[in-house]
LOLORO-574834 format. One record per residue (C-alpha): residue in one letter; z, y, x. Coordinates in steps of 0.25 Angstrom, whole numbers. Example, Ala and Ser with C-alpha at 12.3 -4.5 7.8 and 13.67 -1.06 7.14 Angstrom:
BEGIN
a 31 -18 49
s 29 -4 55
This chain:
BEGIN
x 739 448 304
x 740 463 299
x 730 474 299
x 737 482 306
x 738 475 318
x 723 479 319
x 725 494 319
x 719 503 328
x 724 518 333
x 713 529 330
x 716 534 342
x 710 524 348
x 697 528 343
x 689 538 350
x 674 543 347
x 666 542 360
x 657 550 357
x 663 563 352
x 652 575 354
x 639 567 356
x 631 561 346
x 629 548 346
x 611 542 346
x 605 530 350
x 602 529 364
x 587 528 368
x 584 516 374
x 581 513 389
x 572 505 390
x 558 504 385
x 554 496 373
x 547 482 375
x 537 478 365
x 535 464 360
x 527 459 368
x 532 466 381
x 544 459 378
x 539 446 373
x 530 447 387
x 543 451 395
x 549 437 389
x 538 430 393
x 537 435 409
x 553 427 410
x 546 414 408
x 541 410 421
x 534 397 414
x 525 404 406
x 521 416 416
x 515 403 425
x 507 398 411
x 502 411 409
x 496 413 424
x 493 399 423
x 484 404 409
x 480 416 416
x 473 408 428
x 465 398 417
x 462 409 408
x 457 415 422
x 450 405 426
x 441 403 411
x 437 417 412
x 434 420 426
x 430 405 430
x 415 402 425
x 413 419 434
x 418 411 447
x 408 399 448
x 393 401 448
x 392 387 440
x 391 388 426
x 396 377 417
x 381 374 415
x 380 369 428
x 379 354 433
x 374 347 444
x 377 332 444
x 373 332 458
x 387 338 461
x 393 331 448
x 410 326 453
x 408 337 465
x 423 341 470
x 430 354 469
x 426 362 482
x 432 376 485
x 424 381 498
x 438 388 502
x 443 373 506
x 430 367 511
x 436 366 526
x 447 358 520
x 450 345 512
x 453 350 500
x 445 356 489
x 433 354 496
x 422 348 487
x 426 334 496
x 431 321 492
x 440 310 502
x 428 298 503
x 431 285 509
x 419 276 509
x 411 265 518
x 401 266 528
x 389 266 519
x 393 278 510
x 398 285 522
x 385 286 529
x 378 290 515
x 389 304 513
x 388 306 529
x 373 305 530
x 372 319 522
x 378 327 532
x 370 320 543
x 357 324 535
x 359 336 529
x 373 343 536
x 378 344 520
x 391 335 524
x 395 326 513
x 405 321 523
x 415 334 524
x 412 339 537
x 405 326 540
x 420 321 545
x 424 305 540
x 435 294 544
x 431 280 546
x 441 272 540
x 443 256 542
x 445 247 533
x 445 233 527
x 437 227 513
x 440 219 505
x 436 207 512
x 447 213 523
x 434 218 533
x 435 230 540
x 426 243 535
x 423 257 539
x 426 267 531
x 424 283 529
x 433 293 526
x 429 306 522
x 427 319 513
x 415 318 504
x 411 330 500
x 405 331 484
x 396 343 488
x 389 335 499
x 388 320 494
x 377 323 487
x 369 324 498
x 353 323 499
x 346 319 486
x 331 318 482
x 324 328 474
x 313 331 469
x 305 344 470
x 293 352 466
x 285 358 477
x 290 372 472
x 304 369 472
x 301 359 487
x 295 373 492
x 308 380 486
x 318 373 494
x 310 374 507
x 310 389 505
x 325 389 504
x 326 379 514
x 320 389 526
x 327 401 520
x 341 396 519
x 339 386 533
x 345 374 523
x 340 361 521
x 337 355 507
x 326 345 509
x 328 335 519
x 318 324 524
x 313 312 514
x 318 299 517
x 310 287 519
x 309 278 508
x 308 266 516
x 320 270 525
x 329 274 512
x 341 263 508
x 336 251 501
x 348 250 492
x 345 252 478
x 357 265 477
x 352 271 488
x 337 271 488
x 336 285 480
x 346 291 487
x 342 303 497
x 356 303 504
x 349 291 513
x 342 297 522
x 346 287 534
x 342 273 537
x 351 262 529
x 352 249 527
x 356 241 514
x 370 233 515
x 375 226 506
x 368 236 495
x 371 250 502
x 364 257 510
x 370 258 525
x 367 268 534
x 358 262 549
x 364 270 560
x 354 272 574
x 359 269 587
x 365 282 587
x 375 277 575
x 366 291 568
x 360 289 554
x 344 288 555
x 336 297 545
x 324 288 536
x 317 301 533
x 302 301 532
x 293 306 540
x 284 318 538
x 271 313 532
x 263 326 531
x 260 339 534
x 271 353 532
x 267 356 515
x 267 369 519
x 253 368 523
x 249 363 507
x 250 348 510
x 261 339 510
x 274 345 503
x 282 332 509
x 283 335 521
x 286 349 520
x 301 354 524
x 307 367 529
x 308 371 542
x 324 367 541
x 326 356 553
x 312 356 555
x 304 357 569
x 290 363 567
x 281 364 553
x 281 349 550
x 293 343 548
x 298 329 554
x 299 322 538
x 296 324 525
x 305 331 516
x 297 328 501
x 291 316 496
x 281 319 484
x 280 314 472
x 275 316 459
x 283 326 454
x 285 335 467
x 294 332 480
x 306 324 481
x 315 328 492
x 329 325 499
x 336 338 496
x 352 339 500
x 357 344 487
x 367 352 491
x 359 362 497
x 347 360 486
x 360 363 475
x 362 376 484
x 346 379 484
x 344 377 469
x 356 386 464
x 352 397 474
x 336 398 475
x 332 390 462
x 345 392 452
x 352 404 458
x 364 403 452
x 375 407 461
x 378 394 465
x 377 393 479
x 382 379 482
x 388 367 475
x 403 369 474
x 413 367 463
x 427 373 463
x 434 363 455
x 421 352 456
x 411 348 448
x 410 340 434
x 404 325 433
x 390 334 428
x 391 344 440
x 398 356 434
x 407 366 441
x 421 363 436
x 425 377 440
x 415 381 429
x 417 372 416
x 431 372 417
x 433 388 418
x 422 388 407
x 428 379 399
x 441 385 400
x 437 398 396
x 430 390 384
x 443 385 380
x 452 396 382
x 443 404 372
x 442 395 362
x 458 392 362
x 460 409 363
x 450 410 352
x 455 400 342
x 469 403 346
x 470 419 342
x 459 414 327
x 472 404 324
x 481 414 328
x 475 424 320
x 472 415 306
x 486 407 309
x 494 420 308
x 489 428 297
x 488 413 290
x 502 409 294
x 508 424 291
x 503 424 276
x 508 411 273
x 524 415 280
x 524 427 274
x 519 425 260
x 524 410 260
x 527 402 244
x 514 400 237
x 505 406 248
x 509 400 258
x 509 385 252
x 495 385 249
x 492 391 263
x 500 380 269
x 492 368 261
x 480 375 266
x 487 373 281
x 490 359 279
x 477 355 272
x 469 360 285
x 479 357 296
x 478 343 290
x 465 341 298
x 465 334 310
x 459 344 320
x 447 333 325
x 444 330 313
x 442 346 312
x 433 345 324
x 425 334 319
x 420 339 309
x 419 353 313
x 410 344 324
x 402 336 315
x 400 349 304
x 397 358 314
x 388 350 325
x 378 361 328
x 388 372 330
x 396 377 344
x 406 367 349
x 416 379 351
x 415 384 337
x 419 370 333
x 431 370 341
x 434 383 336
x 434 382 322
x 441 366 323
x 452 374 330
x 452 386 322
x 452 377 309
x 466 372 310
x 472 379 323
x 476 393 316
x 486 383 306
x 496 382 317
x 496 396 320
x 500 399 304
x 510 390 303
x 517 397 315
x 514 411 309
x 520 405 295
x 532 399 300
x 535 411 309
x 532 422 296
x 541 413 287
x 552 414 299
x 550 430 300
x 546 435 286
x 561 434 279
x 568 442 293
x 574 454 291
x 564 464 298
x 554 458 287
x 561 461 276
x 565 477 281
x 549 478 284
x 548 471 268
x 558 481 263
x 553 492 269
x 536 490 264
x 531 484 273
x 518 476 271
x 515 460 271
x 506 461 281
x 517 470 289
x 528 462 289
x 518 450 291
x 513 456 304
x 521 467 309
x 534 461 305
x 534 444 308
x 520 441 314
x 526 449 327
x 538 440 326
x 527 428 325
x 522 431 336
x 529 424 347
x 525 411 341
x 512 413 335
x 508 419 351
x 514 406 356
x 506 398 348
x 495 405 348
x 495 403 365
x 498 388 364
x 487 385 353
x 475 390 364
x 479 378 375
x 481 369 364
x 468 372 360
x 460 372 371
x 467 358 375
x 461 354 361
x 447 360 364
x 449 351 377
x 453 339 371
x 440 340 361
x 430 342 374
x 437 331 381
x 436 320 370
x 422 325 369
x 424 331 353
x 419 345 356
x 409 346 367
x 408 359 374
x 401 355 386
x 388 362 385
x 379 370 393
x 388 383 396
x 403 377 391
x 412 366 394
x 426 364 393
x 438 357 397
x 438 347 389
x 425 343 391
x 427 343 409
x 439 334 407
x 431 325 396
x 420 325 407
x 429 322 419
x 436 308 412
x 426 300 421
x 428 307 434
x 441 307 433
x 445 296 445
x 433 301 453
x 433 317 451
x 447 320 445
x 443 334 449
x 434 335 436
x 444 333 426
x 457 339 436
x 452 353 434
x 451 354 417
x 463 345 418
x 470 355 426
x 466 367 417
x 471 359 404
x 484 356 408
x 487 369 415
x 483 376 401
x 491 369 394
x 503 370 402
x 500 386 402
x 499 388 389
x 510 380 385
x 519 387 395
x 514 401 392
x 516 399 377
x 531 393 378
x 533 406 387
x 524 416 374
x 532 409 364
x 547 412 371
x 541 427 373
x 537 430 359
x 548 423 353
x 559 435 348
x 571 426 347
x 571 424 361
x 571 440 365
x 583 443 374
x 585 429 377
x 581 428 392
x 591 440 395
């Protein structure tokens, strides 16, 4: 083809701009930093804005948690050990109540119905049952009862004994606060003759022993009858006999119609109902805050508040794993970025010392942190065993991503033009490092504390003392209860899982945000 066939007339030219000068144009819009722009990527993906709320709320919860319960994780009451999440916002209903669905024969019914007769604390909810019948084994037909047991209440009446001072106490309280505490003293030679039931205060009615069980006698009236002693001496209050002293709660006169003490050696033992006793000894004796025995998310098998250890125990975790995390962070990077940067001789030897240390299995890092180091905090251990090795990941990334930046253009200009090594190392490629180190560095804290978990769980690290507990150590705790109380362990089981799936989530989104490559792509 000839040339000529491409030729173009000059008059076809024209200048489009023949009196103005010509100047870049200012821009429009405003200029977006980094991170605005990396954030403004980030707020597209709808996954990880739900992980971040959700790590918001947990992070939440550690911090402001152990502020909205008056227990403190030192508290235990094995009285109220297994007790069930109760919220008093759904005490009128059936759910979230503190109750438990009972089924259960004739016998055990009358001992849990009994309470409410006695003492109006109703261990039946609302004192409301079902008879339900049924057939054995041997094909005979049986009663049984059907209802809501409730975990604050089954407790019931227990004996207990007192010093004169602390007998006097509750009487005091008892006419000031019109409660009851004390209630009468049984017969001994009226309480149930079977061998489980002869110390148990609960019987304060006439029985009879079946086949090894003590069986409620119903009067003509088909009524419980009560086997309470009779009063055996004067009102105390005149200085004599302490036993028969009583407030004037339910009482007719000075001197009451039974005894409410039997002395002994060591003071008075007495049928006290422990739910109001638990209300007296926290308000009058303790003072504590506490004003009555209810858990939000129940009680441990010791009598913990769950609410408490686990919110304590996450904060714990969430500190550690932060702490450790932005040390790796800190050591990994400038560790990693000498040995991209500088690479040949340097950054051989510093790879053997890598190799050499990451070589060691983490337990056997703990182990013998453990066995070195046996008087010393059971954090610092934790903390220097996943210090020790932890900050090798975060250098490998920052050397690989140095060794993938360091020979662009935009570091040689800055190279040609002066600049430093600790410029180019930190203004220049370290910001293009970022995304993934970031990344990284968000993923290492779940991963951590599911390790710290998984140490307090086997029962390697034990951070159950006085004032501290963890995750780990509630799920280790709640392996026995699990088919009874699955409540115990569903709490901390829950937290776990959705930590993990956050974090997980939440760093997909970090790393997608902070990656430069993928800038302009969602438009």
């Amino acid at each position: 083809m000839k040339a000529q066939d491409y030729s173009i007339s000059k008059d076809k030219f024209v200048f489009a701009q023949v009196e103005e000068e010509m100047h870049d144009k200012e821009l429009e819009t405003k200029p977006i930093s980094y991170f605005k722009d990396a954030f403004n990527r980030f707020k597209r993906n709808k996954a990880s804005i739900a992980a971040a709320i959700i790590i918001m709320i947990l992070v939440l919860f550690s911090i402001i948690g152990p502020f909205c319960t008056p227990y403190k994780v030192s508290y235990s009451d094995s009285v109220y050990a297994r007790a069930l999440p109760k919220n008093s916002w759904f005490e009128k209903t059936n759910f979230w109540d503190g109750c438990q669905e009972w089924t259960t024969n004739e016998e055990q019914f009358y001992y849990f119905y009994s309470m409410g007769v006695e003492t109006g604390h109703n261990a039946l909810k609302n004192q409301k049952y079902e008879k339900i019948s049924t057939l054995n084994n041997k094909g005979e037909k049986i009663v049984m009862y059907k209802f809501r047991l409730d975990s604050y209440q089954q407790q019931g009446v227990v004996f207990m004994n007192l010093t004169k001072e602390q007998y006097l106490s509750i009487q005091e309280y008892q006419d000031a606060n019109n409660v009851q505490i004390i209630y009468p003293y049984t017969d001994k030679s009226k309480r149930p003759t079977a061998s489980q039931d002869i110390r148990n205060a609960n019987y304060w009615f006439k029985t009879q022993t079946v086949g090894g069980k003590s069986k409620a006698v119903l009067n003509a009236k088909g009524e419980l009858t009560n086997i309470y002693r009779a009063n055996s001496g004067v009102n105390p209050k005149t200085g004599q006999r302490w036993d028969g002293y009583y407030s004037k709660m339910r009482v007719e006169g000075e001197t009451p119609k039974y005894d409410y003490a039997f002395e002994n050696q060591t003071g008075y033992e007495v049928r006290v109902n422990y739910y109001e006793y638990y209300i007296y000894y926290h308000k009058a004796v303790l003072k504590d805050g506490i004003t009555k025995p209810s858990f939000l998310f129940g009680a441990t098998g010791t009598g913990q508040d769950i609410f408490v250890c686990l919110s304590s125990g996450a904060r714990f975790s969430f500190i550690l794993a932060i702490t450790v995390a932005i040390v790796n962070l800190f050591v990994g990077a400038i560790y990693g970025a000498i040995e991209g940067y500088y690479g040949g001789k340097l950054d051989l030897m510093m790879e053997r010392f890598v190799e050499i240390l990451s070589a060691v299995p983490f337990m056997i890092v703990i182990t013998l942190l453990k066995y070195h180091m046996q008087g010393s905090s059971q954090v610092l251990i934790l903390f220097i065993a996943f210090f020790l090795t932890g900050w090798i990941g975060m250098a490998g990334r920052t050397r690989m991503q140095f060794y993938r930046f360091k020979n662009q253009e935009y570091v040689l200009a800055a190279r040609t033009l002066g600049a430093s090594d600790k410029r180019i190392m930190f203004k220049h490629i370290f910001p293009n490092a970022l995304g993934t180190l970031i990344t990284s560095c968000v993923l290492v804290i779940p991963s951590m504390i599911f390790s710290e978990t998984s140490l307090s769980y086997l029962g390697i690290i034990n951070l159950n003392s006085g004032n501290m507990t963890s995750v780990g150590t509630l799920l280790a705790n709640a392996q026995s209860d699990l088919a009874s109380f699955p409540h115990i362990m569903l709490f901390p089981a829950v937290f776990i899982c959705l930590l993990m799936l956050s974090f997980n989530l939440f760093g997909n989104g970090l790393r997608d945000a902070f990656n430069p490559s993928l800038r302009g792509s969602e438009d």
